[in-house]
Every structure is written in C-alpha cells, then in structure tokens.
VOPAGU-2260 file (C-alpha; in pm, 1 decimal, decimal comma):
REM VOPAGU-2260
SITE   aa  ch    i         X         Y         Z
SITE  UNK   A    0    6458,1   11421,1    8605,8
SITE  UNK   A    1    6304,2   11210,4    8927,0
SITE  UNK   A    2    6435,3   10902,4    8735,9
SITE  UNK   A    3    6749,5   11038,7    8722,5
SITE  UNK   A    4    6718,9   11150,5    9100,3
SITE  UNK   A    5    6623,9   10813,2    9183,4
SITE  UNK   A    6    6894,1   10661,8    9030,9
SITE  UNK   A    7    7157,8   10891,5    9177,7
SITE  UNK   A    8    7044,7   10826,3    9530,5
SITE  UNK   A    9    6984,5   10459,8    9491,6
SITE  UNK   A   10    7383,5   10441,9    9310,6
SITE  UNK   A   11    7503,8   10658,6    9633,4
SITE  UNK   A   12    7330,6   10406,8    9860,0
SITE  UNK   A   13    7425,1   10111,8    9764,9
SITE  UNK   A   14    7834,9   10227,6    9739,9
SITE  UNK   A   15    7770,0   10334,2   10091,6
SITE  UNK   A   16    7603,5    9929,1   10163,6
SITE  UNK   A   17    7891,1    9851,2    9975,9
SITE  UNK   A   18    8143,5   10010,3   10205,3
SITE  UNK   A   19    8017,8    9947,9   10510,6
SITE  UNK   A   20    8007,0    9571,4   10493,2
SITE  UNK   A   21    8345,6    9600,7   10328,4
SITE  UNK   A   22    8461,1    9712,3   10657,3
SITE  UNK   A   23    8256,0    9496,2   10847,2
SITE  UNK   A   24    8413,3    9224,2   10670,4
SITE  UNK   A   25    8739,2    9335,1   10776,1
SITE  UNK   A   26    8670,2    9378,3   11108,5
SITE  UNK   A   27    8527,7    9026,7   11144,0
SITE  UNK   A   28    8813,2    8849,1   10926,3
SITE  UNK   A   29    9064,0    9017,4   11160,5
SITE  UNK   A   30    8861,6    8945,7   11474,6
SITE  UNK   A   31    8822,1    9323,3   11592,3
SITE  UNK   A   32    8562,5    9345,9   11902,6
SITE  UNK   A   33    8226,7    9487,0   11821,2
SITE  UNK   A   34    8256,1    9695,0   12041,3
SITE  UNK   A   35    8658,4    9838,4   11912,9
SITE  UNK   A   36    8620,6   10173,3   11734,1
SITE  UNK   A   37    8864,5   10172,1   11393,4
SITE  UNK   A   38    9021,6   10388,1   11194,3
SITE  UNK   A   39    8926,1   10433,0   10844,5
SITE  UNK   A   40    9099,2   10534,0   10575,1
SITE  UNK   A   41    8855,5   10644,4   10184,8
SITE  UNK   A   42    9061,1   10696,6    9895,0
SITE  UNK   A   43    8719,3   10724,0    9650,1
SITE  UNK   A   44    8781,1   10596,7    9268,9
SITE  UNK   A   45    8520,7   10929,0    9159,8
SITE  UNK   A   46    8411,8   11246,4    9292,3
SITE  UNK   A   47    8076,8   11134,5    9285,5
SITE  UNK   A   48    8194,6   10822,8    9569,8
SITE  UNK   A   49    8390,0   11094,5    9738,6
SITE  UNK   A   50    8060,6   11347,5    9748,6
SITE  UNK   A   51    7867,0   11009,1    9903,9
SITE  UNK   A   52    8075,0   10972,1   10143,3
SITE  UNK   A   53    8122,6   11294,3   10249,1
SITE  UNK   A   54    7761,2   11387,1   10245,4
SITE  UNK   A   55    7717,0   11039,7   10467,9
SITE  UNK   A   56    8001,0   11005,0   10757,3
SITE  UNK   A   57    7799,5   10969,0   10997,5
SITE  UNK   A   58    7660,4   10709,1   10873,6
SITE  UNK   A   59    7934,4   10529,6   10755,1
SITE  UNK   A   60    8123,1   10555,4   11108,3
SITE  UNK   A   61    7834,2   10429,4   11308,3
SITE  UNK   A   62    7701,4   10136,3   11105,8
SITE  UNK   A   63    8077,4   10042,9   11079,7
SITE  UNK   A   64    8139,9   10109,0   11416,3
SITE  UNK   A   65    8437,5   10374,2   11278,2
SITE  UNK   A   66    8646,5   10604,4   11520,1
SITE  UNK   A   67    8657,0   10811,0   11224,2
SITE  UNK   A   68    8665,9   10755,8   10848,6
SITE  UNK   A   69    8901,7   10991,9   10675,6
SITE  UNK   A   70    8832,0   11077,3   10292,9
SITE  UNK   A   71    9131,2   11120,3   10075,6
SITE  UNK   A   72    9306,5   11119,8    9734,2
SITE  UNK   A   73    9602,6   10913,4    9860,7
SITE  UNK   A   74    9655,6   10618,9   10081,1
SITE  UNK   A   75    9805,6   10667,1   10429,1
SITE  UNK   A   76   10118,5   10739,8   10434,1
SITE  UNK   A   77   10188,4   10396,0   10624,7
SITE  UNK   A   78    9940,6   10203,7   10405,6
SITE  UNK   A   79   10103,2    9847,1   10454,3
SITE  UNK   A   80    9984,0    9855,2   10838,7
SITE  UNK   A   81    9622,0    9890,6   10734,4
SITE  UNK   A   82    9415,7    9665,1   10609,0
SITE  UNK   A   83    9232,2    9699,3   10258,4
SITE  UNK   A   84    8965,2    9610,2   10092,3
SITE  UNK   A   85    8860,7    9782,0    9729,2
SITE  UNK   A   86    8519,8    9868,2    9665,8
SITE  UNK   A   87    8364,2    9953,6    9362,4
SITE  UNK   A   88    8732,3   10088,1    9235,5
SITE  UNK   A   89    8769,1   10285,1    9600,7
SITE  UNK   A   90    9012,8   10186,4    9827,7
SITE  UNK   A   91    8918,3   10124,3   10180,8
SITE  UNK   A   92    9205,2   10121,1   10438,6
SITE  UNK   A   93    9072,7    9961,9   10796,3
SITE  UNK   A   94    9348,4   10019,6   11099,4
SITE  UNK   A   95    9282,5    9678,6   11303,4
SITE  UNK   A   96    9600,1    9668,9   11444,5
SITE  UNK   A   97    9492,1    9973,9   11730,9
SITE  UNK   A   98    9194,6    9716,9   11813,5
SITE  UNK   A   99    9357,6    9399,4   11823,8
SITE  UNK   A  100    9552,2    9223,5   12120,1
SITE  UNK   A  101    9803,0    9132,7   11848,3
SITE  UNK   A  102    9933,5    8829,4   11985,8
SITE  UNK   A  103    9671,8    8630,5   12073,3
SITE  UNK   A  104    9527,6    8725,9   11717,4
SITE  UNK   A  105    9843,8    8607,7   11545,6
SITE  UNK   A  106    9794,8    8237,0   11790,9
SITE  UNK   A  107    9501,5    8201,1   11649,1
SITE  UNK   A  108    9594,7    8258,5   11297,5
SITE  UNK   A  109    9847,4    8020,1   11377,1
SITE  UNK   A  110    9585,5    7721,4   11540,9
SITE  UNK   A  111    9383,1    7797,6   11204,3
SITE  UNK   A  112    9702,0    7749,2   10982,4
SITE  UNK   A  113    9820,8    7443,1   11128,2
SITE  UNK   A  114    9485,3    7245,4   11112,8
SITE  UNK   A  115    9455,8    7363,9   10724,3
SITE  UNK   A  116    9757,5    7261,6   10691,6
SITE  UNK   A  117    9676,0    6910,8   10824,9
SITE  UNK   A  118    9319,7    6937,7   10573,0
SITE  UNK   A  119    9575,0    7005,2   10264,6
SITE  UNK   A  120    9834,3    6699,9   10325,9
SITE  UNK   A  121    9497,0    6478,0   10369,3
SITE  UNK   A  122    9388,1    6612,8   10054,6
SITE  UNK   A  123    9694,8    6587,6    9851,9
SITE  UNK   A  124    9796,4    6246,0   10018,2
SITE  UNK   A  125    9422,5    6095,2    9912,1
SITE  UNK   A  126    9442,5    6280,5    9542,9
SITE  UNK   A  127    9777,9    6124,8    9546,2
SITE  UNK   A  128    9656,4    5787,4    9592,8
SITE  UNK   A  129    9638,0    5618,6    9257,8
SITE  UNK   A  130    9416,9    5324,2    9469,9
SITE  UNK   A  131    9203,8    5625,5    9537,0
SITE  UNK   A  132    9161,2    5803,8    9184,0
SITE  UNK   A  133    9097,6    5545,9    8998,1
SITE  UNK   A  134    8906,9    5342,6    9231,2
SITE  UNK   A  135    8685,5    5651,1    9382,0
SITE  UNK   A  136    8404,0    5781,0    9122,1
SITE  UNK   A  137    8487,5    6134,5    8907,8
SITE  UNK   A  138    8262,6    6315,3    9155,9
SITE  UNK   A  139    8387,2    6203,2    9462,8
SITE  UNK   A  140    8776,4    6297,7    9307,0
SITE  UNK   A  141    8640,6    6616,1    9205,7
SITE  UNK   A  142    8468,9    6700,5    9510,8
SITE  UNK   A  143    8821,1    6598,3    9710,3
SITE  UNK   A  144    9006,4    6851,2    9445,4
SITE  UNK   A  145    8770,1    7116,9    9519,3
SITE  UNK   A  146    8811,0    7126,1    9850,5
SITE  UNK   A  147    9208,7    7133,3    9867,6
SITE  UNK   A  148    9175,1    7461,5    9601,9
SITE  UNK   A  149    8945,5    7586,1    9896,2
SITE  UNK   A  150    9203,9    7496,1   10187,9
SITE  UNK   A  151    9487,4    7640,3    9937,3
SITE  UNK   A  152    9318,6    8001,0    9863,1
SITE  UNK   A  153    9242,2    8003,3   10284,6
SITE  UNK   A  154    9583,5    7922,1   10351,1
SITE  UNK   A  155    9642,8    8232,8   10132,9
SITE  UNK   A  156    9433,6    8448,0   10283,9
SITE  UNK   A  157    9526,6    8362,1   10654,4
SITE  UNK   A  158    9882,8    8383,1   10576,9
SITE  UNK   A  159    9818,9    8736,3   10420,1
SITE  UNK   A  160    9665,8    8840,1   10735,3
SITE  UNK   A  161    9966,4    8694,0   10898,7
SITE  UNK   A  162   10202,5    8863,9   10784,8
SITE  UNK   A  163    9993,7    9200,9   10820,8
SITE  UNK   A  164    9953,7    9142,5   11145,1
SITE  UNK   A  165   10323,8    9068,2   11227,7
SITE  UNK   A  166   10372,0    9357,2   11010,0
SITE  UNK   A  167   10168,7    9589,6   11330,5
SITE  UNK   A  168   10344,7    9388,1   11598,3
SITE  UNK   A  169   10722,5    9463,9   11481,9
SITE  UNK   A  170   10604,0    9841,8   11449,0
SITE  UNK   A  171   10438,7    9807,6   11771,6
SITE  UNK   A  172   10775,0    9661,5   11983,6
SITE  UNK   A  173   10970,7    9943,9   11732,4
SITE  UNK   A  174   10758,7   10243,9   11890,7
C-alpha cells in the first residue's frame, strides 16, 4: 500500500510539473511579463487531475505566476481568446491577452514573420536550384530541407499566435 501511495503522489506531482511549465510555456511564447499575473482556465481529462489540482492551487498559481487558476468541466465560455495548451489529456486555457500590450506584441510577431519569411524563400530558392541539388552533397541538401520544414512549422505557430492575438485586440477596440 506505500507503493501504491508513492506512486499516487509521484503521478499527482509530476501532472502538476506538467502544468505548470505548460503555462510557463505560454506565457513565454506570448511574451507575458514575469511579473503579469494570468488567468487560468483547468478543464482536467480525470477526477483524479481535477483532485491534484484542487488539493494544489496554491501551488499551481504561484510557480505559474497565476491571478487565479479556475478548475472546470467546460472551457470558458469565450475559449477562442485564451490560449491553450493540453496536458496529459487536460486542457489548459492561459488569458495573455489581459497581460499583453497587444500591439507591440502583434509588431513583433510581425518583425519575426517577415525575417522567416525571408529564411523560407532562401531555402526554397537554394532547394530549387538544380546547380545546387545536384552539385551540393545529400547531407548538405538534407540539412537545407530540414531547416525550411523548421521555418515552415514556426511560420505556423507564429501565425497561430497571430491571429489569437488579433483575435483579443478586435474584442478589445469592440468593448
């Protein structure tokens, strides 16, 4: 039965690990300040994550520098202004739109999405090179291809957070 006791509490602290740096990571990928309280938002996959982090909220609001972390069956109501992140089959909802100065954040989005942008037509216009693929050895080529998938899946994510964010700033100017 201490096994088993063991196990519980080590399961129930790493899903709360888990969840923190989930919303640490979306704090930092959205550029909230360190020192910017944020909403959060818990819909737990099992009563067992819901129990954790109910037992825990404390903890979870001060390691994630939280305002507040609500638990819940549902998402909020306004869901597409928050930011998520799913953990361990939970859904984590992070408001970083009350902690952002929107419009500088979106700039800078935009200074990040032009020089990708400028990384991806240097990739595709040296991958497009016929000089250059069959002159250039198989890793080199390969190495070049990796790295425009990588610019590619950023260019995904920042536009994601683009459109999020212009997503907060319409709703904002609407209020």
């Amino acid at each position: 039965t201490r096994e088993l006791l063991n196990d519980a509490a080590e399961r129930r602290m790493a899903y709360l690990m888990e969840v923190v740096t989930g919303i640490r990571n979306v704090r930092s990928e959205f550029g909230v300040p360190p020192a910017s309280r944020v909403q959060v938002w818990a819909v737990p996959q099992s009563r067992e994550q819901a129990l954790t982090l109910g037992d825990c909220p404390t903890t979870v609001t001060a390691l994630s520098r939280a305002a507040d972390c609500v638990i819940a069956d549902e998402p909020p109501a306004d869901k597409e202004r928050w930011a998520a992140v799913s953990i361990s089959g939970s859904e984590i909802y992070v408001d970083v739109g009350s902690a952002l100065d929107l419009s500088t954040e979106l700039a800078r989005l935009e200074k990040k999405l032009m020089a990708l942008e400028q990384d991806i037509a240097r990739s595709e216009a040296r991958l497009g090179n016929p000089g250059f693929t069959a002159r250039a050895p198989q890793q080199v080529v390969e190495k070049e291809s990796a790295m425009l998938k990588e610019y590619r899946e950023e260019q995904g994510r920042l536009l994601e957070r683009k459109r999020l964010l212009e997503r907060l700033r319409s709703r904002d100017n609407a209020s």
